[in-house]
PyMOL CGO cylinders between C-alpha atoms (Angstrom):
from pymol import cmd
from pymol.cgo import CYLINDER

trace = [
    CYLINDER, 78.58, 37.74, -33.68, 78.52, 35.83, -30.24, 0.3, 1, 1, 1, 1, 1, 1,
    CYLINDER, 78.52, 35.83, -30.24, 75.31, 37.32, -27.81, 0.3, 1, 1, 1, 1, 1, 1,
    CYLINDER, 75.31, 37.32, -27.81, 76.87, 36.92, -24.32, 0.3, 1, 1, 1, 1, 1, 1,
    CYLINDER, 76.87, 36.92, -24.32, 74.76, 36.92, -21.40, 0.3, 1, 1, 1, 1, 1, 1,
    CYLINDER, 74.76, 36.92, -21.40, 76.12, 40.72, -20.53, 0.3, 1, 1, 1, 1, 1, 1,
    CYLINDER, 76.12, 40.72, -20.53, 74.99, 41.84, -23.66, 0.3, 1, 1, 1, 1, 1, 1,
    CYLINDER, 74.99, 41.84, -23.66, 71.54, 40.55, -23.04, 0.3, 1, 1, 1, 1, 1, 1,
    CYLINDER, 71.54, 40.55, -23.04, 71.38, 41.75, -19.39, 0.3, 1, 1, 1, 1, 1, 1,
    CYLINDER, 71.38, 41.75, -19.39, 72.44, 44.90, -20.32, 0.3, 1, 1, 1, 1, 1, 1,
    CYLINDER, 72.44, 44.90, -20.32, 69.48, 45.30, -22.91, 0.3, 1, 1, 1, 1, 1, 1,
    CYLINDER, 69.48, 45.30, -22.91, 66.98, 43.82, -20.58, 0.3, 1, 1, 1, 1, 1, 1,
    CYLINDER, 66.98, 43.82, -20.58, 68.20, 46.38, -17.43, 0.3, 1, 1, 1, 1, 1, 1,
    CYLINDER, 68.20, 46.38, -17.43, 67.54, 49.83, -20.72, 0.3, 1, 1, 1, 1, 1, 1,
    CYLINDER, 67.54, 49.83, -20.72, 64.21, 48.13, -22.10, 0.3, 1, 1, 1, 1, 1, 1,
    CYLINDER, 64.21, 48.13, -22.10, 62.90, 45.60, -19.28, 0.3, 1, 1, 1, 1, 1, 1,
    CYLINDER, 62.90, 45.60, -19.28, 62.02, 43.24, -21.91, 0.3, 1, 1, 1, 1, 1, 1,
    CYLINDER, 62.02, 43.24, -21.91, 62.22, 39.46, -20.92, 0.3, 1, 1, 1, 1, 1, 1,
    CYLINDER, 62.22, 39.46, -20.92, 65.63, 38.00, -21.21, 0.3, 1, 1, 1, 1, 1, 1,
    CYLINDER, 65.63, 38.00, -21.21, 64.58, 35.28, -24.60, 0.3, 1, 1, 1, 1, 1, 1,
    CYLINDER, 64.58, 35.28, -24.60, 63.49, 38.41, -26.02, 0.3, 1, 1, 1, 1, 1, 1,
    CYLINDER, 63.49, 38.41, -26.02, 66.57, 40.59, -25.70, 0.3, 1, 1, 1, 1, 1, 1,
    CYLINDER, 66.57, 40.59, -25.70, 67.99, 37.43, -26.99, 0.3, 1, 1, 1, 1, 1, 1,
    CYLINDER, 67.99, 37.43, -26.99, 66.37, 37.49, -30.03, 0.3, 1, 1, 1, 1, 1, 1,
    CYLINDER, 66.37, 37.49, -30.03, 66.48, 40.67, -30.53, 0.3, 1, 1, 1, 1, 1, 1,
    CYLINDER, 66.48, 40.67, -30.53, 70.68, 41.07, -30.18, 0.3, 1, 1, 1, 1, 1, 1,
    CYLINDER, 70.68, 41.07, -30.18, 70.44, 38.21, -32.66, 0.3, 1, 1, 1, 1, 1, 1,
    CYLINDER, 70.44, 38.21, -32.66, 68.47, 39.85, -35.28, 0.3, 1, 1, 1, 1, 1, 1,
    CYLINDER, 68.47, 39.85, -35.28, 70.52, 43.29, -34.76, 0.3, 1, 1, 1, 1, 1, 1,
    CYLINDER, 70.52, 43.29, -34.76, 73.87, 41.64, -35.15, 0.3, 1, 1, 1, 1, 1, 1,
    CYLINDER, 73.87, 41.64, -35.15, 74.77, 42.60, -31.34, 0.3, 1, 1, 1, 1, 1, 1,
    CYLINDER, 74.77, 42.60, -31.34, 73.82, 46.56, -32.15, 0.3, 1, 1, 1, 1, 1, 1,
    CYLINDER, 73.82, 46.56, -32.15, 72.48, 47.04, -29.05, 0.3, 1, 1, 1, 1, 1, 1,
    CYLINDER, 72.48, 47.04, -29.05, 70.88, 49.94, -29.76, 0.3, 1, 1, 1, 1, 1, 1,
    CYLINDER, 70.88, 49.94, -29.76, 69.03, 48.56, -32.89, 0.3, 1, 1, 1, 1, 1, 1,
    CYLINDER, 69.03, 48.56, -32.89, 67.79, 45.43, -30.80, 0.3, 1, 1, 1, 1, 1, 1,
    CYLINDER, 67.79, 45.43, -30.80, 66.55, 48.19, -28.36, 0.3, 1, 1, 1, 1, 1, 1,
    CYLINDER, 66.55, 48.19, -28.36, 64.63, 49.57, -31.25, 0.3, 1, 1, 1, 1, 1, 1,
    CYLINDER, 64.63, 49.57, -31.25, 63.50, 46.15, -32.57, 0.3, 1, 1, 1, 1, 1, 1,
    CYLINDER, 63.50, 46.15, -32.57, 62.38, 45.29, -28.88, 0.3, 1, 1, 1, 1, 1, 1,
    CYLINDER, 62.38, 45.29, -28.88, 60.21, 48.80, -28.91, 0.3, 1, 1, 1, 1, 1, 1,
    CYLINDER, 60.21, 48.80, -28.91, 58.54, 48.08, -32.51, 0.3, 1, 1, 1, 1, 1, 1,
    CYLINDER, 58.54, 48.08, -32.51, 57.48, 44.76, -31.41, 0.3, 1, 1, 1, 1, 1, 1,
    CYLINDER, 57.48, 44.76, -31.41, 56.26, 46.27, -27.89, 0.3, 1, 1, 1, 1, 1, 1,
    CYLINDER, 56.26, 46.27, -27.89, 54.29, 48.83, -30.01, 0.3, 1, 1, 1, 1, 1, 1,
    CYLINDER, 54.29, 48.83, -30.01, 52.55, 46.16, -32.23, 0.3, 1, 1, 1, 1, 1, 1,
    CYLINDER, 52.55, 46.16, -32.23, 52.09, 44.10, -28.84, 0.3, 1, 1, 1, 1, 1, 1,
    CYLINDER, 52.09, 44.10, -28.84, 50.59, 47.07, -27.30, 0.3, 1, 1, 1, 1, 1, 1,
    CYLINDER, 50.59, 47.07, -27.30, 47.95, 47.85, -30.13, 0.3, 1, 1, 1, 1, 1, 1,
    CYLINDER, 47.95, 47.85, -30.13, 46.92, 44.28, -30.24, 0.3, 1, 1, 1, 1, 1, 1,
    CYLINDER, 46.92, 44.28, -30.24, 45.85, 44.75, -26.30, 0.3, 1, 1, 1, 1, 1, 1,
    CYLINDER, 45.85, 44.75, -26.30, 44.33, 48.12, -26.92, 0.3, 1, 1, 1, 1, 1, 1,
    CYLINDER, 44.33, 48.12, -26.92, 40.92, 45.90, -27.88, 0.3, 1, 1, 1, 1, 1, 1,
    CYLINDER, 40.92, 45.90, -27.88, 40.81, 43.91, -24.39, 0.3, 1, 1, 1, 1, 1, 1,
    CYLINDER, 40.81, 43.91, -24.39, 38.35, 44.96, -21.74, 0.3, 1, 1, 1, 1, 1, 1,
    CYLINDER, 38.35, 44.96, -21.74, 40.11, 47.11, -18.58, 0.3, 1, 1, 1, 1, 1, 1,
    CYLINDER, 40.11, 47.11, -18.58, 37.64, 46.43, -15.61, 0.3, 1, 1, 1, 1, 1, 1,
    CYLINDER, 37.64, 46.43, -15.61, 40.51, 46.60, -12.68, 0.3, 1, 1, 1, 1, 1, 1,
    CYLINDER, 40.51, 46.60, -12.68, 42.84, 48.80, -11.82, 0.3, 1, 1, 1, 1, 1, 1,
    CYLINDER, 42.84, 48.80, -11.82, 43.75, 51.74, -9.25, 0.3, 1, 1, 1, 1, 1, 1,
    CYLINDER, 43.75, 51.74, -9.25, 42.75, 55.58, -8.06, 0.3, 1, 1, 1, 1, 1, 1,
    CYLINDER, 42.75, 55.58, -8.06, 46.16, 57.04, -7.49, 0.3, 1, 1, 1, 1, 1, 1,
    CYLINDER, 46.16, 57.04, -7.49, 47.08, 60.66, -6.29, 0.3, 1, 1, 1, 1, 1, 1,
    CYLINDER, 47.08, 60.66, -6.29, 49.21, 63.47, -5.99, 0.3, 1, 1, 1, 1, 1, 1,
    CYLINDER, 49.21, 63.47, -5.99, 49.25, 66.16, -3.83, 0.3, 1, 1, 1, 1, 1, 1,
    CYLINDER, 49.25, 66.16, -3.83, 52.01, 68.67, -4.48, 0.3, 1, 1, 1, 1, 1, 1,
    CYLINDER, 52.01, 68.67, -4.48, 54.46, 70.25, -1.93, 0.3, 1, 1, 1, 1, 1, 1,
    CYLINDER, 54.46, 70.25, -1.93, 52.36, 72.70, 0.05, 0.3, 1, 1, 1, 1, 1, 1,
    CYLINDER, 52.36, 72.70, 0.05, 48.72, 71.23, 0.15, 0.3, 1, 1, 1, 1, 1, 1,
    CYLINDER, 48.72, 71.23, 0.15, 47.44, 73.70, -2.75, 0.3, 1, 1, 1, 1, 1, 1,
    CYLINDER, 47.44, 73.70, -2.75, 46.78, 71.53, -5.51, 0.3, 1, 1, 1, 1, 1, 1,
    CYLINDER, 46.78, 71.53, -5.51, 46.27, 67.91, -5.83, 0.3, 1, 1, 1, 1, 1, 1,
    CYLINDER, 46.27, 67.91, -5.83, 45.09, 65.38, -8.77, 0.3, 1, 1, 1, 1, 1, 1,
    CYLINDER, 45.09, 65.38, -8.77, 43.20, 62.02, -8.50, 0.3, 1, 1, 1, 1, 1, 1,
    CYLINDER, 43.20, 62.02, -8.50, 43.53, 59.55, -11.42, 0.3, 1, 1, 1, 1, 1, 1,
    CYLINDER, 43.53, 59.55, -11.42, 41.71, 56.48, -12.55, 0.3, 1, 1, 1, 1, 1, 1,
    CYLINDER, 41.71, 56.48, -12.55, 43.36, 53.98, -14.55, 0.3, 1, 1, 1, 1, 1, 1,
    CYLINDER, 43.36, 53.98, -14.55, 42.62, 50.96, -15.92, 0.3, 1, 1, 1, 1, 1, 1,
    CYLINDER, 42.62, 50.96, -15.92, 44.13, 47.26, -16.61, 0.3, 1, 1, 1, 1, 1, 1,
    CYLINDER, 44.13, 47.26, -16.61, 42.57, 43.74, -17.13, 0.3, 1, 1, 1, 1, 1, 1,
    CYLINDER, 42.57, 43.74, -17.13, 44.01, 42.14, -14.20, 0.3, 1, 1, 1, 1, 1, 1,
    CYLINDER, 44.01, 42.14, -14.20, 44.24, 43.16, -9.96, 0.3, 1, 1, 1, 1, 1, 1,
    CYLINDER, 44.24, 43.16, -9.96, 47.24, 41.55, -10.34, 0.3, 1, 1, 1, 1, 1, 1,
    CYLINDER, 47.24, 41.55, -10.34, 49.24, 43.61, -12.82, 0.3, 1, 1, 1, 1, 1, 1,
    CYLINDER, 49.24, 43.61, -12.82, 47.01, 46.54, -10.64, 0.3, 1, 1, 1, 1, 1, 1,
    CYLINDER, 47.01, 46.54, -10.64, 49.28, 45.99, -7.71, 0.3, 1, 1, 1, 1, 1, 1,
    CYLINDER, 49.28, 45.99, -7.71, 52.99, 45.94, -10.02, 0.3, 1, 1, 1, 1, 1, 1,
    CYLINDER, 52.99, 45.94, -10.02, 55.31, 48.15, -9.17, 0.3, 1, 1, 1, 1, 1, 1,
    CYLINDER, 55.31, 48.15, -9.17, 55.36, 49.59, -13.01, 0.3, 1, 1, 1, 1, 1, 1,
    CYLINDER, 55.36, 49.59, -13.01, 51.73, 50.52, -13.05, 0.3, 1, 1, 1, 1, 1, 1,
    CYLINDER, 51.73, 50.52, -13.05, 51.37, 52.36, -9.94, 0.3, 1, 1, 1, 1, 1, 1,
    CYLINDER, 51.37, 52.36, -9.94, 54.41, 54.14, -11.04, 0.3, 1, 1, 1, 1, 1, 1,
    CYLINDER, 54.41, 54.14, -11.04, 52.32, 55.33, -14.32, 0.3, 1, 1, 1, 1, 1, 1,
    CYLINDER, 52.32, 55.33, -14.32, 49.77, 55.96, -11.75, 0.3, 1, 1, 1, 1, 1, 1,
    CYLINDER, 49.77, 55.96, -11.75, 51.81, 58.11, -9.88, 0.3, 1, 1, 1, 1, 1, 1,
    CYLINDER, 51.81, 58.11, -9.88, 53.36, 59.82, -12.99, 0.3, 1, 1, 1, 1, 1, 1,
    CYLINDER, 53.36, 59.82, -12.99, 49.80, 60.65, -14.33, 0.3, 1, 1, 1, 1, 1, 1,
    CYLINDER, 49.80, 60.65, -14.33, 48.77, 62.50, -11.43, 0.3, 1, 1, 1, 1, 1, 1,
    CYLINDER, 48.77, 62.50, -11.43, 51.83, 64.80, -11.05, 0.3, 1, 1, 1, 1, 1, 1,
    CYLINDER, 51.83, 64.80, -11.05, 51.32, 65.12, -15.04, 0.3, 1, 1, 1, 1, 1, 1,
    CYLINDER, 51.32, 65.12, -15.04, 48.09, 66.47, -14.30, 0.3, 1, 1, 1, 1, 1, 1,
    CYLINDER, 48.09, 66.47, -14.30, 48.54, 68.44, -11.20, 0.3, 1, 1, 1, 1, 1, 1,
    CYLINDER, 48.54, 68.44, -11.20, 51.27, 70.18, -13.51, 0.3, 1, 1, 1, 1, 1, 1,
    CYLINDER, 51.27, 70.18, -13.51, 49.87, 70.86, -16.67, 0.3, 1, 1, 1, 1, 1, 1,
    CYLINDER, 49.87, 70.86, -16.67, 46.33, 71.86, -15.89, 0.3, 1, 1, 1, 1, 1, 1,
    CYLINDER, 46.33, 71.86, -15.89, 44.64, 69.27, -18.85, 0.3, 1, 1, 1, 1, 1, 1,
    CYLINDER, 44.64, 69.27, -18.85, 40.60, 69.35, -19.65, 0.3, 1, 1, 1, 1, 1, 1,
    CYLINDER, 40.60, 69.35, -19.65, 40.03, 66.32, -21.08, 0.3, 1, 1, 1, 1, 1, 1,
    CYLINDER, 40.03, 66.32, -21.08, 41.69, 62.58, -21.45, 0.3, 1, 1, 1, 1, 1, 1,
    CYLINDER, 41.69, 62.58, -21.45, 41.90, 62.42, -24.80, 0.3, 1, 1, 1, 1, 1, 1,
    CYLINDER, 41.90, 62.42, -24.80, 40.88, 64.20, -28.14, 0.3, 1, 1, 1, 1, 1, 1,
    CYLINDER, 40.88, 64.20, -28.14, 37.86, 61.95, -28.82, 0.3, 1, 1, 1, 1, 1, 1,
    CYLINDER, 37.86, 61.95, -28.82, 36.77, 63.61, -25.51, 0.3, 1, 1, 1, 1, 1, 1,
    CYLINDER, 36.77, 63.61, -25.51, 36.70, 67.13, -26.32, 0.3, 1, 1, 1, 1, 1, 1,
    CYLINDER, 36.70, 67.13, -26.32, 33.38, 68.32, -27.55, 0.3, 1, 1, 1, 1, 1, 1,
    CYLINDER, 33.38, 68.32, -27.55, 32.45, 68.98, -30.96, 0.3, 1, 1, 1, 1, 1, 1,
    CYLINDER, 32.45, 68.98, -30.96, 31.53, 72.75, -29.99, 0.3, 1, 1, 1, 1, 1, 1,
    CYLINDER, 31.53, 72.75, -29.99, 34.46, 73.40, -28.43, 0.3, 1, 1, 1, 1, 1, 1,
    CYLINDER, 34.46, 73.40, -28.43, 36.21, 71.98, -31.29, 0.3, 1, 1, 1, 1, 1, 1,
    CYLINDER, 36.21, 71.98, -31.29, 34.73, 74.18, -33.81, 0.3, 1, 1, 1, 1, 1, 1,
    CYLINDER, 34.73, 74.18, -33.81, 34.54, 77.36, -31.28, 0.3, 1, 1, 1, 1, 1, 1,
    CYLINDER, 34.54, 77.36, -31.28, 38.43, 76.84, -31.56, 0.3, 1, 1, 1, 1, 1, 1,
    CYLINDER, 38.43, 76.84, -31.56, 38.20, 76.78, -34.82, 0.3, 1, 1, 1, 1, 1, 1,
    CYLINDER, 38.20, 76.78, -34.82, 36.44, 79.69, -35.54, 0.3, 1, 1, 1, 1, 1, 1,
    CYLINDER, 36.44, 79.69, -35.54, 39.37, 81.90, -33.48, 0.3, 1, 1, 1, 1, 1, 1,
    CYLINDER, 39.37, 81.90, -33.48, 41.88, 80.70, -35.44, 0.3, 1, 1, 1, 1, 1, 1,
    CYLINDER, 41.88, 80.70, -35.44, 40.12, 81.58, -38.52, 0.3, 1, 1, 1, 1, 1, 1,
    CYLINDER, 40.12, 81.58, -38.52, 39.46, 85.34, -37.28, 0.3, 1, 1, 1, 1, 1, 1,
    CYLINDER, 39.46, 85.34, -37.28, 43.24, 85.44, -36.35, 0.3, 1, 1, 1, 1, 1, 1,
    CYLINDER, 43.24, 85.44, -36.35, 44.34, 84.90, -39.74, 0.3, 1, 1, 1, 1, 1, 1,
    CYLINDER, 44.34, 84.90, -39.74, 41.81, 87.40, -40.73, 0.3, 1, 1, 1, 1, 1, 1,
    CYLINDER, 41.81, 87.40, -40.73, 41.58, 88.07, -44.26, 0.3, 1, 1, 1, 1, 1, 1,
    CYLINDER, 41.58, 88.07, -44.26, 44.96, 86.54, -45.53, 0.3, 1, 1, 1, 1, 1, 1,
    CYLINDER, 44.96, 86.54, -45.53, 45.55, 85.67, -49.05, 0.3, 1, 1, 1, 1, 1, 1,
    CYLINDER, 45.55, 85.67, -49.05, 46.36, 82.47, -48.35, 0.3, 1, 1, 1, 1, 1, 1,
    CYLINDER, 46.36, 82.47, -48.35, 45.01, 79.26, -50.63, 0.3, 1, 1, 1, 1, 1, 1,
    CYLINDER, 45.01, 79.26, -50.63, 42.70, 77.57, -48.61, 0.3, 1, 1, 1, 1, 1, 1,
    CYLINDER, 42.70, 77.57, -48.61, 44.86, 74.50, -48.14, 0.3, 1, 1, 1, 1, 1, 1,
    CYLINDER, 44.86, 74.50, -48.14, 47.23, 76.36, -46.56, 0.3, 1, 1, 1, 1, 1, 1,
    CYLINDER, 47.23, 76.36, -46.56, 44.90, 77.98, -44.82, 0.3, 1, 1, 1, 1, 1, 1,
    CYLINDER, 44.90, 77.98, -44.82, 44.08, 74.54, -43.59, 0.3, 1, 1, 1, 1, 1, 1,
    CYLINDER, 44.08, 74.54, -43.59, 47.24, 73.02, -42.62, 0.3, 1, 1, 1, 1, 1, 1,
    CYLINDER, 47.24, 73.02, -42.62, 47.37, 76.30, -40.54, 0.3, 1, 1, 1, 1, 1, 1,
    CYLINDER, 47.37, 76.30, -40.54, 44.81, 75.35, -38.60, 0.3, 1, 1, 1, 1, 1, 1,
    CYLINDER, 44.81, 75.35, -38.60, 45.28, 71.81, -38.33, 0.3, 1, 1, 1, 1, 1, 1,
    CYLINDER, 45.28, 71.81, -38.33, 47.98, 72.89, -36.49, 0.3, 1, 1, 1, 1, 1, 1,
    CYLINDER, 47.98, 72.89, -36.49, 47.05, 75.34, -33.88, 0.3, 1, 1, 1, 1, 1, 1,
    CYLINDER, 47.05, 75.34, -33.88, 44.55, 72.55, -33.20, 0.3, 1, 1, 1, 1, 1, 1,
    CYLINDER, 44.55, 72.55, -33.20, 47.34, 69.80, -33.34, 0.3, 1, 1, 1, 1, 1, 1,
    CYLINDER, 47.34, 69.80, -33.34, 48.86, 72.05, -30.22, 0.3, 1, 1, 1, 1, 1, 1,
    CYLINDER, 48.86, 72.05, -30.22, 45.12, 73.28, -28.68, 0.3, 1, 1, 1, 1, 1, 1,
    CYLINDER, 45.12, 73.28, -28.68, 44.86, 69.15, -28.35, 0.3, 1, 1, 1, 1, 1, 1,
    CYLINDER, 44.86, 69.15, -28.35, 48.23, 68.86, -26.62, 0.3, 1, 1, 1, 1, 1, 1,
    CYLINDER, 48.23, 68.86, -26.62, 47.39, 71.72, -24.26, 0.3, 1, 1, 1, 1, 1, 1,
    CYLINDER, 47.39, 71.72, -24.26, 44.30, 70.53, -23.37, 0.3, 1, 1, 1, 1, 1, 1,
    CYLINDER, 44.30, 70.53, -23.37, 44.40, 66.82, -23.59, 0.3, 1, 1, 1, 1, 1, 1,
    CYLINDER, 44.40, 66.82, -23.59, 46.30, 64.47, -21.15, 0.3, 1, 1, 1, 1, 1, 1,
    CYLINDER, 46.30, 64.47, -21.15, 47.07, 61.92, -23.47, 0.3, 1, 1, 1, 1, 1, 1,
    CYLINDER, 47.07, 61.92, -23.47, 48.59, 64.32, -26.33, 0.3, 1, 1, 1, 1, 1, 1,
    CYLINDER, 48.59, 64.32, -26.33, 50.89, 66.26, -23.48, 0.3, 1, 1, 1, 1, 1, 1,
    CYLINDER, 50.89, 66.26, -23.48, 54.10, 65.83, -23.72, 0.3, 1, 1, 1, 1, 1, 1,
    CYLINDER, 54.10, 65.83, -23.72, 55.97, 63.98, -20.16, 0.3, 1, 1, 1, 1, 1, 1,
    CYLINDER, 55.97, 63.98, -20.16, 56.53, 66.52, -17.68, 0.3, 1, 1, 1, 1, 1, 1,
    CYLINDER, 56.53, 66.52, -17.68, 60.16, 64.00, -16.35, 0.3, 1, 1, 1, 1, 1, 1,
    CYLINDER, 60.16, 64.00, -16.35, 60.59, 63.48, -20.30, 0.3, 1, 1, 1, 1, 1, 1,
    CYLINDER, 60.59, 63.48, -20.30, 59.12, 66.04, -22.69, 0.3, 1, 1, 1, 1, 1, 1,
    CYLINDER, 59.12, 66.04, -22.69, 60.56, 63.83, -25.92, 0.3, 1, 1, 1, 1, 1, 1,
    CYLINDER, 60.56, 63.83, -25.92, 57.59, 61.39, -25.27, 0.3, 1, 1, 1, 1, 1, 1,
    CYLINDER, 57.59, 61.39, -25.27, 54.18, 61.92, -25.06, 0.3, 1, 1, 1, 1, 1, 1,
    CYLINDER, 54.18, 61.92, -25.06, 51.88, 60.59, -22.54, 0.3, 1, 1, 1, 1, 1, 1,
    CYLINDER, 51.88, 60.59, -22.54, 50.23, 58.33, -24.96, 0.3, 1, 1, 1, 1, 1, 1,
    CYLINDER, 50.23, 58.33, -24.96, 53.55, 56.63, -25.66, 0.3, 1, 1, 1, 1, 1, 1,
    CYLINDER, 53.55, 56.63, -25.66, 54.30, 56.42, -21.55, 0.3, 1, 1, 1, 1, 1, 1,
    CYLINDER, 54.30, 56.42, -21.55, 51.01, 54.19, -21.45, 0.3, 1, 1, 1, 1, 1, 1,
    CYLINDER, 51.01, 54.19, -21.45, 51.98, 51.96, -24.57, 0.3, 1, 1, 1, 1, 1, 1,
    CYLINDER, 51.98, 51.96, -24.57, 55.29, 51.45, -23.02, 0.3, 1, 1, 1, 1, 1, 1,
    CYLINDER, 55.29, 51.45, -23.02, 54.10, 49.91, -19.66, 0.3, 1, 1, 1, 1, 1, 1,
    CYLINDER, 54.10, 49.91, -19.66, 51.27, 48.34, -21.81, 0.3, 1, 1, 1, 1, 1, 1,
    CYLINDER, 51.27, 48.34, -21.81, 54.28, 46.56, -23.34, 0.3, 1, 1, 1, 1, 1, 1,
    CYLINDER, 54.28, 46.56, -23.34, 56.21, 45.90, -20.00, 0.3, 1, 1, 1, 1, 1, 1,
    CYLINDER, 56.21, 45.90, -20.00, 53.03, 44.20, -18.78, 0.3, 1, 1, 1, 1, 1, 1,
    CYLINDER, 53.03, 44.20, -18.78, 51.08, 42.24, -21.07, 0.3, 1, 1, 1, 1, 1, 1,
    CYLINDER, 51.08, 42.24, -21.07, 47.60, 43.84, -20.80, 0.3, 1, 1, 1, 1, 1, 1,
    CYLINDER, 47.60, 43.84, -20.80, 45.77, 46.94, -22.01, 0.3, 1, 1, 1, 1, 1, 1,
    CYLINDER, 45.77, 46.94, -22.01, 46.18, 50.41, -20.01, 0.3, 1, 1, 1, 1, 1, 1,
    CYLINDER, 46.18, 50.41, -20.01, 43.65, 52.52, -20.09, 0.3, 1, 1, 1, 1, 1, 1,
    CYLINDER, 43.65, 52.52, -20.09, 43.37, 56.14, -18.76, 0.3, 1, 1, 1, 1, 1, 1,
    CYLINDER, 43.37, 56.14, -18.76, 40.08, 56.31, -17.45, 0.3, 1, 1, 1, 1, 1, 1,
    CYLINDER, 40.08, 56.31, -17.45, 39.22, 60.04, -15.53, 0.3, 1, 1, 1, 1, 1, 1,
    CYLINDER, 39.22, 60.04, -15.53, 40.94, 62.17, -13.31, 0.3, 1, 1, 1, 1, 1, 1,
    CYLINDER, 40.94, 62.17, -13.31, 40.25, 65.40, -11.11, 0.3, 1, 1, 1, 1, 1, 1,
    CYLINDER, 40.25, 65.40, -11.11, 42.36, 68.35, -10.31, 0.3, 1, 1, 1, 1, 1, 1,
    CYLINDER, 42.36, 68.35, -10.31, 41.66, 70.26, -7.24, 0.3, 1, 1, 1, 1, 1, 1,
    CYLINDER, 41.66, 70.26, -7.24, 43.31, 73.71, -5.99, 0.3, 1, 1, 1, 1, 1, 1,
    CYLINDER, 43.31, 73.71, -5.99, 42.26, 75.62, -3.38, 0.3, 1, 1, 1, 1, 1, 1,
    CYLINDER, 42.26, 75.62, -3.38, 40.76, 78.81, -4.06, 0.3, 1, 1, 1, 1, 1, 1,
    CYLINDER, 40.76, 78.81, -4.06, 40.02, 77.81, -7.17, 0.3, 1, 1, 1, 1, 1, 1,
]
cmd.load_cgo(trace, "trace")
């Protein structure tokens, strides 16, 4: 099948992948756009876990303050570069972050960073709520793996699901733009104020 140049702009305008990219990638699908979409995000995945080992020393302190004055969030995140810093794509992350968290109320950035105590004080609840069920223990388990699976989503920025798109988690927001731009993205702190509170 023939890739015209509308094909390929078309692609590039949904993914915002370079134009010899979408190239390739209508070439490889057989001009199925949506499979060279899908090609284009498997190959911006590997890309993106390649750059996840590179040191982040720049970056921005973005905020939100929400309609009102009430409640507010301050972000840090990280990139290699000032330059990619200042792009339009990563202060939109930025930006997206900090309503995230003004939102959703998270504790920590990720699940490496919630302590081990609170970890197994969570555990320890979910074992009294099933109580004395005659349940095999790997069920049992499983059961608990998953009311942590969600405690970690509640509680963790990185695990939450996007407030503007709630198919994708935040985790898979950063990879995206880590994708768009070349270098590693990393969500460093943040801070959520409200008043009264």
């Amino acid at each position: 099948m023939e890739i015209t140049a509308a094909m390929v702009k078309d692609l590039r305008q949904e993914t915002g992948a370079g134009v010899l990219d979408c190239r390739k990638a209508l070439e490889t699908a057989n001009g199925d756009a949506k499979r060279a979409s899908e090609l284009l995000r498997e190959k911006g995945l590997s890309v993106a876990a390649k750059k996840a080992e590179r040191v982040a020393n720049e970056g921005m302190i973005g905020s939100y303050v929400h309609a009102g004055s009430k409640v507010a969030a301050m972000v840090e995140v990280n990139c290699e570069s000032d330059f990619v810093a200042r792009t339009e794509q990563f202060q939109a992350l930025i930006k997206d972050l900090a309503m995230q968290i003004v939102a959703t109320r998270p504790t920590w950035v990720r699940i490496e960073d919630v302590p081990a105590e609170i970890v197994a004080k969570e555990t320890e609840g979910f074992l009294a709520e099933l109580g004395s069920t005659n349940k095999p223990p790997e069920i049992v388990e499983r059961i608990i793996a998953g009311k942590l699976a969600k405690f970690y989503e509640e509680s963790c920025l990185i695990e939450q699901p996007f407030i503007k798109d709630d198919s994708i988690k935040i985790k898979d927001l950063v990879t995206a733009v880590v994708a768009k731009l070349g270098e590693n993205v990393v969500v460093r702190r943040f801070a959520r104020l409200e008043v009264g509170s």
